[in-house]
C-alpha positions as CSV (number, residue, x, y, z in Angstrom):
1,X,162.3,85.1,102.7
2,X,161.6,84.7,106.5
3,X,159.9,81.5,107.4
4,X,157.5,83.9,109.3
5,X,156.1,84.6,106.2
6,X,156.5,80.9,104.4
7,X,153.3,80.6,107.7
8,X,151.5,83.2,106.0
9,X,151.3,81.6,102.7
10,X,150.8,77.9,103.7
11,X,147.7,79.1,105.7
12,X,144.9,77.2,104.0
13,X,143.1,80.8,105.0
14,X,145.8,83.0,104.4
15,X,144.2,83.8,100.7
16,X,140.8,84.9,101.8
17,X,139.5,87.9,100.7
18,X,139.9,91.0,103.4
19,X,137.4,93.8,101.9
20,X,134.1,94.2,103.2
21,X,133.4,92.2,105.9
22,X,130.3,90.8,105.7
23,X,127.3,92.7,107.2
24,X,124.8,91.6,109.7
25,X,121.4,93.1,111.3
26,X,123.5,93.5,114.2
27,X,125.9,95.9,112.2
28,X,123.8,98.9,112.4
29,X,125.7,101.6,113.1
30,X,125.5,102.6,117.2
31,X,126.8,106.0,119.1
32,X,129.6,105.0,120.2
33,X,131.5,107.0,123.4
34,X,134.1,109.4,121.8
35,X,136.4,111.4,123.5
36,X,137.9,114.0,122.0
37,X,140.8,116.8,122.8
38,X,142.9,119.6,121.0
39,X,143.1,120.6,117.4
40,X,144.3,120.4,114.7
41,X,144.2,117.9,111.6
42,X,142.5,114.8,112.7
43,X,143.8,112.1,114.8
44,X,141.8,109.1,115.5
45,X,143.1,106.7,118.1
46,X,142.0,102.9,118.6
47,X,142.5,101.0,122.1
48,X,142.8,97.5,122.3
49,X,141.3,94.9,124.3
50,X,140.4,95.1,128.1
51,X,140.7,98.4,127.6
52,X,139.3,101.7,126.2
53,X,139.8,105.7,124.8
54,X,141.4,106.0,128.2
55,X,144.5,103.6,126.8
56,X,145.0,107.1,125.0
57,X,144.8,109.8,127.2
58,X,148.6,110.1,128.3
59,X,149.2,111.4,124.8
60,X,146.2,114.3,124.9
61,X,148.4,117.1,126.1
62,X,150.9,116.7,123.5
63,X,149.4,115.6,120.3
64,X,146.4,117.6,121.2
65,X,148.7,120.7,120.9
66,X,149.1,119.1,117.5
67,X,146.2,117.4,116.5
68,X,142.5,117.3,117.4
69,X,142.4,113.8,118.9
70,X,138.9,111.7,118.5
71,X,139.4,108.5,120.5
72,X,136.2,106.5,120.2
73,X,135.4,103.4,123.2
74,X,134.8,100.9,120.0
75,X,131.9,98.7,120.4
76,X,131.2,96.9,123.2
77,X,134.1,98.4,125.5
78,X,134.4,101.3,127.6
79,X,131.0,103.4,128.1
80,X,130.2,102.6,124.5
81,X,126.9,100.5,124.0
82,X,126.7,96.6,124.0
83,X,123.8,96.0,121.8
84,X,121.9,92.8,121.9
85,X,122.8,90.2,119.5
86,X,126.1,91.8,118.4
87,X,128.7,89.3,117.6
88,X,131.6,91.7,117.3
89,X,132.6,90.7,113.8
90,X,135.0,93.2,112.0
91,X,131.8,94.1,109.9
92,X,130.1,95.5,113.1
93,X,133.2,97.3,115.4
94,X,133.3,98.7,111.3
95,X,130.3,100.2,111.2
96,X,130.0,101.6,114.6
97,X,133.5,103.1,114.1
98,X,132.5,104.9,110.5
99,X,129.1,105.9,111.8
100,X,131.2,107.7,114.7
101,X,133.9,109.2,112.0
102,X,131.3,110.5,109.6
103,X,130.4,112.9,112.1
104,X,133.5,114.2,112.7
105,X,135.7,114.1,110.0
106,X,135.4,115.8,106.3
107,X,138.9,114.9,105.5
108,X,141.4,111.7,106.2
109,X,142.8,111.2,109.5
110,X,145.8,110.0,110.6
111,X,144.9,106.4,112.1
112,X,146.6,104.4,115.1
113,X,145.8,101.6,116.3
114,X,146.7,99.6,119.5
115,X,146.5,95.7,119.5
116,X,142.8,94.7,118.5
117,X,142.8,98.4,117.5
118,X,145.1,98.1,115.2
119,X,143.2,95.2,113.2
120,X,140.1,97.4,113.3
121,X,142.3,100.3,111.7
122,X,143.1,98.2,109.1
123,X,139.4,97.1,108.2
124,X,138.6,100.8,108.0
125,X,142.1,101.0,105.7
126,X,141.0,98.6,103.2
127,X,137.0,99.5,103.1
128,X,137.0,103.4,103.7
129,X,140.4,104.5,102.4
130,X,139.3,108.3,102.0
131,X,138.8,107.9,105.4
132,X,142.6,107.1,106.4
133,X,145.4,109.8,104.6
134,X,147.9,108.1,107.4
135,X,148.0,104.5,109.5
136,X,149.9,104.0,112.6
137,X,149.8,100.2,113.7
138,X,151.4,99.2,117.8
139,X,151.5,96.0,118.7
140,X,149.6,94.2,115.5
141,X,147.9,91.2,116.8
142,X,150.0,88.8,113.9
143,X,148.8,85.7,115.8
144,X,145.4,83.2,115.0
145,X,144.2,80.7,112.7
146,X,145.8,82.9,109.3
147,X,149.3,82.7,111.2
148,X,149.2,79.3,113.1
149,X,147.0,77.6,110.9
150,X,144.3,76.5,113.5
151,X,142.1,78.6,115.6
152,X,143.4,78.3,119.2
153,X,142.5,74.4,120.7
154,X,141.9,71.7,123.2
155,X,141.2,74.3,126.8
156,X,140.8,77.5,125.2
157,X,138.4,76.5,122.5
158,X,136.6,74.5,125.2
159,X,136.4,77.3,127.6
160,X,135.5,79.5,124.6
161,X,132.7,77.3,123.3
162,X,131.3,77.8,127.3
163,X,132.0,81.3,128.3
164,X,131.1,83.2,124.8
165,X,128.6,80.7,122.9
166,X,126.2,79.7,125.8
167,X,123.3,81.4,127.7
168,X,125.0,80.2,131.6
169,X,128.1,80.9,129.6
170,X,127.5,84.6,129.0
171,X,125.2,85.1,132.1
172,X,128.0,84.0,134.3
173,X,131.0,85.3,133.2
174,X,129.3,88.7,132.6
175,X,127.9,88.5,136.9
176,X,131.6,88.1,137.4
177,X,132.8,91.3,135.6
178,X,130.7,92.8,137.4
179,X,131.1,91.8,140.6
180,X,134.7,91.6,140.1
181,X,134.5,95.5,138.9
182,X,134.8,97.1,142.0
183,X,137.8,95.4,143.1
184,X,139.5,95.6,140.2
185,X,139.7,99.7,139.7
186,X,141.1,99.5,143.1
187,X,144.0,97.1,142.2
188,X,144.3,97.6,138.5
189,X,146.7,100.5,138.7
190,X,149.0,98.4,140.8
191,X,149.1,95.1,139.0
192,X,148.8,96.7,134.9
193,X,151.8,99.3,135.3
194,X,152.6,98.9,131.4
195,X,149.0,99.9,131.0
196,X,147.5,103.8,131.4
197,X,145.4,104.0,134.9
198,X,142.0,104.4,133.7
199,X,142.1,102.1,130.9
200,X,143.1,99.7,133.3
201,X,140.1,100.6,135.6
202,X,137.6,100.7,132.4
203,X,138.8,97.3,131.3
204,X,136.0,95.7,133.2
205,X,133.2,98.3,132.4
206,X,132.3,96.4,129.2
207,X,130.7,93.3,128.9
208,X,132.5,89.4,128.8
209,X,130.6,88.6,125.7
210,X,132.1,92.0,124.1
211,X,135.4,90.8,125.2
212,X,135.7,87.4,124.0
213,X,133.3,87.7,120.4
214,X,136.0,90.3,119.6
215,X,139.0,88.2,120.6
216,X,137.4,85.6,118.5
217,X,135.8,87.0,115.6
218,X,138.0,90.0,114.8
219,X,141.0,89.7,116.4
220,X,141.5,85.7,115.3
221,X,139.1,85.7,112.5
222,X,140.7,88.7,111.1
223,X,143.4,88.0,108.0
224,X,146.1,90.5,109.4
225,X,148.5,89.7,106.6
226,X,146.0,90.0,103.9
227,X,144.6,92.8,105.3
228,X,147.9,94.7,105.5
229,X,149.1,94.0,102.0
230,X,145.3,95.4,100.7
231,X,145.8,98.9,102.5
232,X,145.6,100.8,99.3
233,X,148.6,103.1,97.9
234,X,146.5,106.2,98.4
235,X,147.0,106.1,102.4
236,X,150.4,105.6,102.3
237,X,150.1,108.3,99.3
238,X,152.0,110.7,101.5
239,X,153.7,108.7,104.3
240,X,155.1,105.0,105.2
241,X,152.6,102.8,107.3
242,X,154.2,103.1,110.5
243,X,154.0,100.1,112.8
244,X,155.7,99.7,116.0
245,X,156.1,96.6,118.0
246,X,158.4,95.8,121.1
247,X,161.1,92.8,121.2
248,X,159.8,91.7,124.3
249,X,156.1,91.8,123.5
250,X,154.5,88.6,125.1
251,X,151.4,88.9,123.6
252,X,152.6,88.9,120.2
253,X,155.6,87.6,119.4
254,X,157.6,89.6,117.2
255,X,159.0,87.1,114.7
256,X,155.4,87.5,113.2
257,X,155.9,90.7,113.3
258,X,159.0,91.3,111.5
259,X,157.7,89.0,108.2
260,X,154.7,91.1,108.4
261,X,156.5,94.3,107.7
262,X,158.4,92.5,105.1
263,X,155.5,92.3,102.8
264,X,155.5,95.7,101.9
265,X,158.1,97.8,100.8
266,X,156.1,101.3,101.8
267,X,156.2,100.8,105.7
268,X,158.5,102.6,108.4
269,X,159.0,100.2,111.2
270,X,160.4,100.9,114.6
271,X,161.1,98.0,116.4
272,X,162.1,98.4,120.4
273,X,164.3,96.3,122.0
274,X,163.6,97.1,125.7
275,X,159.1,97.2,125.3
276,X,156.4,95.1,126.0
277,X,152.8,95.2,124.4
278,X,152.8,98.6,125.3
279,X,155.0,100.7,124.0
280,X,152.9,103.7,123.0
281,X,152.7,104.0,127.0
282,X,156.0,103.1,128.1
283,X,157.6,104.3,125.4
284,X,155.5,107.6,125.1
285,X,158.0,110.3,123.8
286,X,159.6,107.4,121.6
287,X,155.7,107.6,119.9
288,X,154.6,110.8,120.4
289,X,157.9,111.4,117.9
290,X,157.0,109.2,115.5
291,X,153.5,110.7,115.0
292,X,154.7,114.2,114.7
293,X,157.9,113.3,112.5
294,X,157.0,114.1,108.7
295,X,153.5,115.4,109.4
């Protein structure tokens, strides 16, 4: 057994339940931005952070030939609504996801998730199975206090304390998104080339707080091992959980990675030796395959 996944299981948080993430008053469901784009059976499609539905849209003109795709902004990011007092707990980007699915689907979908998408695919996984008849997973944020054992330290939990949990905190770094918008669309393109063009540009259209509650709260507060052993048997009922990662991802290292795909024995895993954090972009036909292998 990997010492990857030794990590896991000496986590003192490692055990903690995954299913229904506690609710707030902030988790009322919100109309979130959706677009959508060909038909077909369902396809929904999750974008990760500093980024948006726009991370996707590379992939419309094929899988839409395929698929009808519904690619929601989640909450917080994109042109989606940042409501006042969310925290962007896995409870919240939960319910504004479902409240956006129930109107579209009356079936299961076939589920991918990019980076922080990926860890709100599998909250909807575990709590709304009938929701999910297949789950894709790129790039799976392994990483945080259930892998390393801590939450992240010293600087960044300083500069986290400031910039997400303080009025001048939140005031500030939100003036300088949006200051620093403008700028940014222009140059984006030019300095993100593993990243689509207009999720690039859109990566600034949300709010700091948005950013940095989710990077906290659901992306390291999240249980991604626990999580992905409690996807239930009916979603991969029909096909593996697919999850792809790149070798030379330096976002997420891949040793993580590799012991999380060991905990299952129902999971096809394509690991590329050449790709970054991106490789449903710069990989695209290598992904657009895997999705419409076995449909």
């Amino acid at each position: 057994m990997s010492r990857d996944w030794h990590m896991f299981k000496k986590s003192p948080i490692a055990t903690r339940a995954s299913r229904r993430p506690a609710a707030s008053p902030s988790a009322r469901p919100v109309a979130l931005f959706v677009r959508e784009a060909g038909q077909g059976p369902p396809l929904v499609m999750l974008h990760g952070l500093a980024s948006s539905s726009r991370y996707w849209e590379p992939h419309f003109d094929v899988l839409g030939r395929v698929y009808r795709i519904i690619a929601p902004d989640l909450l917080g990011f994109g042109r989606s609504p940042n409501p006042a007092g969310a925290e962007y707990t896995p409870a919240q980007h939960l319910a504004a996801l479902t409240g956006a699915l129930e109107r579209r689907l009356d079936g299961p979908a076939t589920v991918v998730g990019h980076s922080m998408g990926a860890i709100v695919a599998l909250h909807l996984a575990v709590n709304r199975p009938e929701m999910v008849g297949r789950l894709a997973l790129i790039s799976p944020p392994v990483i945080g206090e259930h892998v390393w054992g801590h939450a992240p330290d010293g600087g960044p939990r300083r500069f986290h304390a400031f910039a997400v949990h303080t009025p001048a905190g939140r005031t500030l770094f939100n003036a300088g998104m949006r200051a620093a918008s403008p700028v940014w669309v222009a140059v984006a393109p030019r300095v993100r080339r593993t990243v689509p063009r207009g999720a690039s540009q859109d990566a600034l259209r949300g709010s700091w707080t948005a950013y940095w509650q989710t990077l906290e709260a659901t992306v390291y507060g999240s249980n991604v091992p626990r999580l992905f052993a409690d996807v239930p048997p009916s979603v991969t009922a029909r096909h593996p959980l697919l999850v792809m990662h790149g070798a030379r991802d330096g976002i997420v290292p891949v040793g993580p990675v590799r012991a999380l795909v060991a905990i299952r024995s129902d999971v096809q895993y394509i690991e590329i030796p050449d790709a970054g954090h991106n490789p449903a972009y710069t990989h695209a036909a290598l992904f657009q395959d895997a999705l419409l292998t076995g449909r």
